[in-house]
C-alpha positions in Angstrom: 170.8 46.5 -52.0 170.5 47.9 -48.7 166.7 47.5 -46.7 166.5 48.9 -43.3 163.6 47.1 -41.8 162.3 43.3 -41.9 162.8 41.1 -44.9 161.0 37.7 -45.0 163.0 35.3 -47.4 161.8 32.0 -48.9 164.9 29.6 -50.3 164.7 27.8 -53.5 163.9 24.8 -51.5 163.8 23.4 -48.2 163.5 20.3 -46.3 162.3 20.1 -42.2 164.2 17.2 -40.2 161.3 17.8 -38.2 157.2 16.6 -38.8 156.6 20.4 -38.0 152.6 20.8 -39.9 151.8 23.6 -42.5 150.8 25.5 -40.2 154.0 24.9 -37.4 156.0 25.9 -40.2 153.8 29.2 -40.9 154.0 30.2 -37.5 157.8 30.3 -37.4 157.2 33.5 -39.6 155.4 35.2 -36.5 159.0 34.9 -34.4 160.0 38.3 -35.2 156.5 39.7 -33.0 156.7 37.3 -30.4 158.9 37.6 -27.2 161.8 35.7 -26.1 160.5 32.4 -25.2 157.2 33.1 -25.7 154.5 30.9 -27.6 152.5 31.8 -30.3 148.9 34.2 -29.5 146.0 33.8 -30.9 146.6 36.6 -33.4 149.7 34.8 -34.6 147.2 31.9 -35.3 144.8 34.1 -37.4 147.5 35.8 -39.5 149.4 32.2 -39.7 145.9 30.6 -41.6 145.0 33.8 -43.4 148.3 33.2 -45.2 147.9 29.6 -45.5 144.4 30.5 -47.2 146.1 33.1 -48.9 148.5 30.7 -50.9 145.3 28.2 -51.0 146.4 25.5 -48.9 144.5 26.6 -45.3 142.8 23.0 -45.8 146.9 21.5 -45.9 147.5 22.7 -42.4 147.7 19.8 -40.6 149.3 17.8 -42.7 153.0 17.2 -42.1 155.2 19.6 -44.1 157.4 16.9 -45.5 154.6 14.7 -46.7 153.6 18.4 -49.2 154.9 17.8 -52.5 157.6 20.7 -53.6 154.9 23.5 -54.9 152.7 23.0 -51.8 156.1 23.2 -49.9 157.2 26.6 -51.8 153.7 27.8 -51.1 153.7 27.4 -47.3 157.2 29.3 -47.1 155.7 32.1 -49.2 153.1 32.0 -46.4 155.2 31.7 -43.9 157.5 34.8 -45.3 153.6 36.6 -45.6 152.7 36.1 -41.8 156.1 37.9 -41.1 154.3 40.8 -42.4 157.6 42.0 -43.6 157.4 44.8 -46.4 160.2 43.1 -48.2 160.3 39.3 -49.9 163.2 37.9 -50.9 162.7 34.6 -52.7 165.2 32.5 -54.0 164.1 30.7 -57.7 160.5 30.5 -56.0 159.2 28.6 -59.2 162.2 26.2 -59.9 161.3 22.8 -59.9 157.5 23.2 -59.6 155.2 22.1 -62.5 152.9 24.6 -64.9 150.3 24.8 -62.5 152.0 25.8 -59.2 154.2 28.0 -61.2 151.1 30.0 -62.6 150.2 29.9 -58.4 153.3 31.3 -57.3 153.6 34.1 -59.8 150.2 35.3 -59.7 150.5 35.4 -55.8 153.7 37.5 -56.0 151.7 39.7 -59.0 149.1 40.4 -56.0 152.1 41.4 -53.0 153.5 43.7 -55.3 150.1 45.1 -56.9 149.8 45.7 -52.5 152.5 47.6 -52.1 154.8 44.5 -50.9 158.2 44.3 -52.5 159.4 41.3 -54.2 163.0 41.1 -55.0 163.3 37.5 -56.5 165.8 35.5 -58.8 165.1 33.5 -61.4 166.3 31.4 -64.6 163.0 32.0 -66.5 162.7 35.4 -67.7 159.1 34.6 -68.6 158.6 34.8 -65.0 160.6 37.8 -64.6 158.3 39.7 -67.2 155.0 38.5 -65.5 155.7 40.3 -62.1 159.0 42.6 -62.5 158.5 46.2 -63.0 162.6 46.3 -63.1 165.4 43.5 -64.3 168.7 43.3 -63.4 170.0 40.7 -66.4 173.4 39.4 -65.4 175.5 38.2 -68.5 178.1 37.2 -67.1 181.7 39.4 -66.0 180.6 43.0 -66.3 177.8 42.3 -68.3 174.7 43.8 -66.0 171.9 45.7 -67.5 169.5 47.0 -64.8 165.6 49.1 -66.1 162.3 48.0 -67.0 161.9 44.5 -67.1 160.5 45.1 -70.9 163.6 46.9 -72.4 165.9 44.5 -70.3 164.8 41.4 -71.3 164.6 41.8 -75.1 164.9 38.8 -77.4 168.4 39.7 -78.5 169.5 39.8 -74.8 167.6 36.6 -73.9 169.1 34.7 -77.0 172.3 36.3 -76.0 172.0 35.1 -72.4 170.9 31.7 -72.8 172.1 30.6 -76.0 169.2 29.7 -77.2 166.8 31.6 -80.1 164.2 33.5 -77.7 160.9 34.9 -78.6 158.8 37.2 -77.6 154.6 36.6 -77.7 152.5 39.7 -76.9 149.3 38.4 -75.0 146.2 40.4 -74.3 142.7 40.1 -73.8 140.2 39.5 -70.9 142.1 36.4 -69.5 144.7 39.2 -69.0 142.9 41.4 -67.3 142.9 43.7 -69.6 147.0 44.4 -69.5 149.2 43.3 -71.9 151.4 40.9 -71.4 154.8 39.2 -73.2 156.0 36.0 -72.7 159.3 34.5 -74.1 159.5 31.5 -76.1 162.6 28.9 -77.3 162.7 26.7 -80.2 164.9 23.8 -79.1 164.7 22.0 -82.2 167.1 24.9 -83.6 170.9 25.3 -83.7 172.3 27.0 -80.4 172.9 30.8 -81.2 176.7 31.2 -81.5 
């Protein structure tokens, strides 16, 4: 992949030697528009807490980013690669290790970047999360195994199953919650043999 312009990039996880605050650690995004040496303006400020209230944690910004627990972490580097104001994310496993709730956070967020214009190029085990927000997959299977198109014909059960090992299915989920698209999630039994 080749992207001429800024990228912002949020690892899979990350931990500050430093007692920097949310909102230290957002600012840091602001580098690229600042000069050599230079401290932060007020304008890196604003766009450092509209992130911050962007991901829902403007109220976290004083605390001390070690003391966040690992989604409120992931959350502030998602801000802090959103007050880059780069066109391009690149996020590494962005939901790995969080629980349900700041999962459902994370990929909604992303949904709302991309719905904007922004483009999120992201990896992931779960390709639930993949079918939520990815207009295009790129399934690696291993060797020469790579199947790259719409995230709906890429991630099929049979591909999944074949993936992971596991007997994936597919739910179909619509209605107003939804917002009126339709969306499919995959499933595994784990009380079933491994596919072979």
């Amino acid at each position: 992949m080749r992207v001429d312009g800024p990228t912002g990039y949020v690892p899979q996880s990350h931990r500050s030697a430093f007692a920097y605050t949310a909102l230290d650690m957002v600012l840091m995004g602001r580098a690229r528009w600042l000069r050599p040496m230079a401290a932060p303006r007020r304008r890196d400020y604003e766009h450092a807490r509209a992130a911050l209230a962007r991901v829902g944690l403007l109220a976290f910004a004083e605390r001390d980013y070690p003391t966040l627990s690992g989604g409120e972490r992931q959350l502030v580097l998602i801000a802090r690669a959103m007050a880059a104001e780069s066109p391009v994310l690149v996020l590494d496993e962005p939901a790995s290790a969080l629980d349900l709730r700041n999962q459902g956070r994370i990929l909604h967020l992303l949904r709302g970047l991309a719905d904007e214009g922004c483009t999120i190029v992201l990896t992931t085990h779960h390709p639930d999360h993949a079918l939520e927000i990815a207009d295009t997959a790129i399934l690696l299977g291993g060797g020469a195994d790579v199947r790259i198109g719409p995230a709906e014909s890429v991630l099929t059960d049979a591909a999944v199953s074949a993936l992971y090992g596991v007997r994936a299915y597919s739910l179909t989920l619509d209605g107003a919650e939804h917002a009126g698209r339709v969306r499919r999630t995959i499933v595994t039994r784990y009380d079933q043999e491994p596919c072979p």
